[in-house]
C-alpha positions as CSV (number, residue, x, y, z in Angstrom):
1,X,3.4,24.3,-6.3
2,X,3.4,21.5,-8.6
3,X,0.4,19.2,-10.0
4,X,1.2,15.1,-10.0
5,X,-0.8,12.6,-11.8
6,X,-1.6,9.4,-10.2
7,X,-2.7,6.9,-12.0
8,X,-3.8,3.8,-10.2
9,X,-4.0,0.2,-12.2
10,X,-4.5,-2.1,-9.5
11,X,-8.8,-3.1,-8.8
12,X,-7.5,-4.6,-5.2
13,X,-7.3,-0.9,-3.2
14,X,-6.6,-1.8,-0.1
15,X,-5.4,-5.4,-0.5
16,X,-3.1,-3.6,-3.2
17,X,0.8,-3.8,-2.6
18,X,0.9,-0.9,-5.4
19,X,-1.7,0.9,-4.2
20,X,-0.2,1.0,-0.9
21,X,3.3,2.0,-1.8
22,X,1.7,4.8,-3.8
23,X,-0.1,6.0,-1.1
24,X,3.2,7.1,0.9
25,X,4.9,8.9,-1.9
26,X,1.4,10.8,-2.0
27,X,1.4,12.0,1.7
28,X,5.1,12.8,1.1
29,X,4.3,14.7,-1.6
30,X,2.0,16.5,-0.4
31,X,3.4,17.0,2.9
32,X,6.4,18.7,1.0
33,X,4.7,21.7,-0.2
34,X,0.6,22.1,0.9
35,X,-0.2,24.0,-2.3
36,X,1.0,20.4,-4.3
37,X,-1.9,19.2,-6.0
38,X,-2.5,15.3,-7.1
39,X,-5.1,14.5,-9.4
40,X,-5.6,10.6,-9.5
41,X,-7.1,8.6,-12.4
42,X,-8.7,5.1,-11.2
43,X,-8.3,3.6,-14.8
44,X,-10.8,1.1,-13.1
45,X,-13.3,3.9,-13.2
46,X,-11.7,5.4,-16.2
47,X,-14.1,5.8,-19.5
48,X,-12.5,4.4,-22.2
49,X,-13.1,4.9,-25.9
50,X,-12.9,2.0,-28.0
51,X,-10.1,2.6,-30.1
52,X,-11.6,1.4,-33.4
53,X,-13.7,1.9,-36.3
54,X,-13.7,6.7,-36.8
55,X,-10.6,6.6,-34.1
56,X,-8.4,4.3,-35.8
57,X,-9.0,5.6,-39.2
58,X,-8.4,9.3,-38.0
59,X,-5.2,8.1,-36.9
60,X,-3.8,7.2,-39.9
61,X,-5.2,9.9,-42.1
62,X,-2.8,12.1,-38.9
63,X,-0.1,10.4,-39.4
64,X,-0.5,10.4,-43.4
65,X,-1.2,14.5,-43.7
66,X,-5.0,13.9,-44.2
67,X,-8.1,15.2,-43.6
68,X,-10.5,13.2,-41.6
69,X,-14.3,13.2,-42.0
70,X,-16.4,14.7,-39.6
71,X,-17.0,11.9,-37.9
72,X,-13.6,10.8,-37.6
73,X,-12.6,14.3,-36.7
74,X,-14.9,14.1,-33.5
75,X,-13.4,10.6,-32.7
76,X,-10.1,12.0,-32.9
77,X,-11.2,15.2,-30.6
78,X,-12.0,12.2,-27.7
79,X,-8.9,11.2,-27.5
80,X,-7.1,14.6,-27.7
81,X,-9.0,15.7,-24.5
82,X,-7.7,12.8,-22.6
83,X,-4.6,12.8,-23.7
84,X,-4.2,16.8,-22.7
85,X,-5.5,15.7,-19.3
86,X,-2.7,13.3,-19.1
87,X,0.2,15.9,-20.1
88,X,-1.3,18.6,-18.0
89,X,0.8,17.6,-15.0
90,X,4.2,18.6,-13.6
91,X,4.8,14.5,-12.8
92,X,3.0,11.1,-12.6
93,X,3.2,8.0,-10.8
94,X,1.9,4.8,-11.6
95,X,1.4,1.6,-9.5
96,X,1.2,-1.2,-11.8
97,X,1.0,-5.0,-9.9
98,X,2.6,-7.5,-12.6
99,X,-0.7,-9.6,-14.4
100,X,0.6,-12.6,-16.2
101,X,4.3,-11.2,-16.4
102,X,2.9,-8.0,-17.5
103,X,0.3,-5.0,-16.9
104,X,-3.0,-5.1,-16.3
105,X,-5.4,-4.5,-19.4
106,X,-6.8,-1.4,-18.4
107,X,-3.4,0.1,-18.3
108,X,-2.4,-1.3,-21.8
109,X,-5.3,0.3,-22.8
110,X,-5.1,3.7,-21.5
111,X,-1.4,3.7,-23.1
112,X,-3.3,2.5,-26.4
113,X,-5.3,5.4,-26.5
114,X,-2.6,8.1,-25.1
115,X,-0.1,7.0,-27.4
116,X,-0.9,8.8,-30.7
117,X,0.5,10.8,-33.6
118,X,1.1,14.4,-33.5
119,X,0.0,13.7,-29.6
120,X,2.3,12.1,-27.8
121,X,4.9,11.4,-30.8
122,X,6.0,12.4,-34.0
123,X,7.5,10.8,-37.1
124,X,9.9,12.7,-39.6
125,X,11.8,10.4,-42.3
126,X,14.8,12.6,-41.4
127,X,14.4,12.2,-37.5
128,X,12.7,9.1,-36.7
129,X,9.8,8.9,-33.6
130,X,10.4,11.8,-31.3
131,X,8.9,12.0,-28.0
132,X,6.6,14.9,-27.3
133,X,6.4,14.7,-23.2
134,X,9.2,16.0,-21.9
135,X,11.0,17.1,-19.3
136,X,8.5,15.7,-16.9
137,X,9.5,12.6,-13.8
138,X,7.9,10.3,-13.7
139,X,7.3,7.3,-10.6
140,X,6.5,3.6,-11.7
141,X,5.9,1.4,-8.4
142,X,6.0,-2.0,-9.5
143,X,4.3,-5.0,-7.3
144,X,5.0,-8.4,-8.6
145,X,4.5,-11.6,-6.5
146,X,7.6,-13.4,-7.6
147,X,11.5,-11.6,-7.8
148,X,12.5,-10.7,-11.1
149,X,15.9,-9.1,-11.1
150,X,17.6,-12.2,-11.3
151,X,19.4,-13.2,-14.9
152,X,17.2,-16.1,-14.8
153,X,13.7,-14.8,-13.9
154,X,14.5,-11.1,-15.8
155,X,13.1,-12.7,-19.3
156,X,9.8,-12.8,-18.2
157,X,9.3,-9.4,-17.0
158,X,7.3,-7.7,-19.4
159,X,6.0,-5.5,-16.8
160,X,8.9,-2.7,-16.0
161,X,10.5,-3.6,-19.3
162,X,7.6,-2.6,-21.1
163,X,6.7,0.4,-18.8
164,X,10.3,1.5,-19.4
165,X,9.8,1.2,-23.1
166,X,6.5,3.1,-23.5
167,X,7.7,6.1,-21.5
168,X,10.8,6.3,-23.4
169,X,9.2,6.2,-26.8
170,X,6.7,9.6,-25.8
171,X,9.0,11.0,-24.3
172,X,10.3,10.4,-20.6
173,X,13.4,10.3,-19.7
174,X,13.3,10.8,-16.0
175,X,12.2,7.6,-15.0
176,X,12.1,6.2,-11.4
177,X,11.5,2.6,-10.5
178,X,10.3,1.3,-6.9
179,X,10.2,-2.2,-6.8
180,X,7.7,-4.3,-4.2
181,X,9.0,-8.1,-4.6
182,X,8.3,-10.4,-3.9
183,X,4.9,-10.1,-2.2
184,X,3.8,-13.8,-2.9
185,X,6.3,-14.6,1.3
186,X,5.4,-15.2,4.6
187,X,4.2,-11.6,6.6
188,X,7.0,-10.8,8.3
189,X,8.9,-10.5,5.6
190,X,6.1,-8.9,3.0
191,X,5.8,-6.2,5.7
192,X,9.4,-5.8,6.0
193,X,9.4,-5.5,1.5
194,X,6.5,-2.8,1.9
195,X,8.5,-0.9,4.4
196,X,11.7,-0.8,2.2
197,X,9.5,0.3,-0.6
198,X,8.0,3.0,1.7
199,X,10.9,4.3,2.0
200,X,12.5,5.0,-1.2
201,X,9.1,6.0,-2.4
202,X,9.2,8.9,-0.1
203,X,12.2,9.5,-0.8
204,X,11.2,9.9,-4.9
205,X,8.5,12.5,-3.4
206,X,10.8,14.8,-1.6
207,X,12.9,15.1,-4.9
208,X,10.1,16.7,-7.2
């Protein structure tokens, strides 16, 4: 038995390439053992917290040694629920379509509240940042309209670069990618890119 967090970025659902892909490592998933559980997270339906004004503060006074005020204390308690929902799973996947070279906002912010002191991370003079989730796979299905493994197009993705990046820094190291590009073509060959991707997502799925 193993528990997998989904977490779903794209507001499209059915029209979503990301949305679809992710929807095959699911069944595979599942289909691998029946007592596999998937909890998914619409961060479309997600409640956010502002991170501002108590939150921000009780931040700092974490990562200074501090003690917060009450109120900040009760900020800081939001965000510590969410982000123990997050790291109670075995593995997550993510689909993530490419906005404006990068990730949607709701994802950005999810990772802006998640990615906290004492948390997610920690800081030591001696050691440096340390990631505190570990030893967990992780699935990033990536759905961009354009292709951007070329040396010429590769600078302007911010998208898996930056998705690479933020997992690494908390604390991931087993990171696979599944790449659906480019879905901006003609049908017969979309459907022939979705199928590919199909495929090795499935193939992600039977591993956990």
């Amino acid at each position: 038995m193993s528990k997998l967090l989904y977490l779903e970025s794209s507001p499209r659902k059915d029209r979503s390439a990301s949305t679809e892909v992710a929807q095959s490592f699911i069944v595979a998933f599942q289909d691998a053992d029946a007592k596999n559980e998937v909890e998914t997270l619409d961060l479309w339906d997600f409640q956010f917290p502002e991170f501002d004004g108590d939150r921000i503060n009780a931040k700092y006074k974490v990562v200074h040694g501090e003690n917060p005020t009450n109120e900040e204390a009760k900020a800081w308690d939001e965000i510590s629920k969410i982000v123990a929902q997050f790291k109670d799973a075995d593995s997550y996947l993510f689909s993530i379509p490419m906005w404006n070279f990068s990730i949607p906002y709701k994802l950005k912010h999810f990772i802006d509240v998640i990615t906290q002191p004492g948390l997610t991370f920690s800081f030591s003079p001696e050691s440096g940042y340390q990631g505190l989730v570990t030893g967990k796979p992780a699935t990033v299905i990536y759905a961009r309209g354009g292709e951007y493994s070329s040396t010429e197009t590769s600078a302007m993705d911010f998208q898996k670069t930056y998705m690479e990046m933020i997992l690494g820094f908390i604390g991931f190291q087993d990171i696979k990618t599944v790449l659906v590009e480019p879905t901006l073509t003609d049908p017969e060959s979309k459907e022939r890119i979705l199928s590919a991707a199909k495929e090795q997502a499935i193939v992600f799925a039977k591993q956990l």
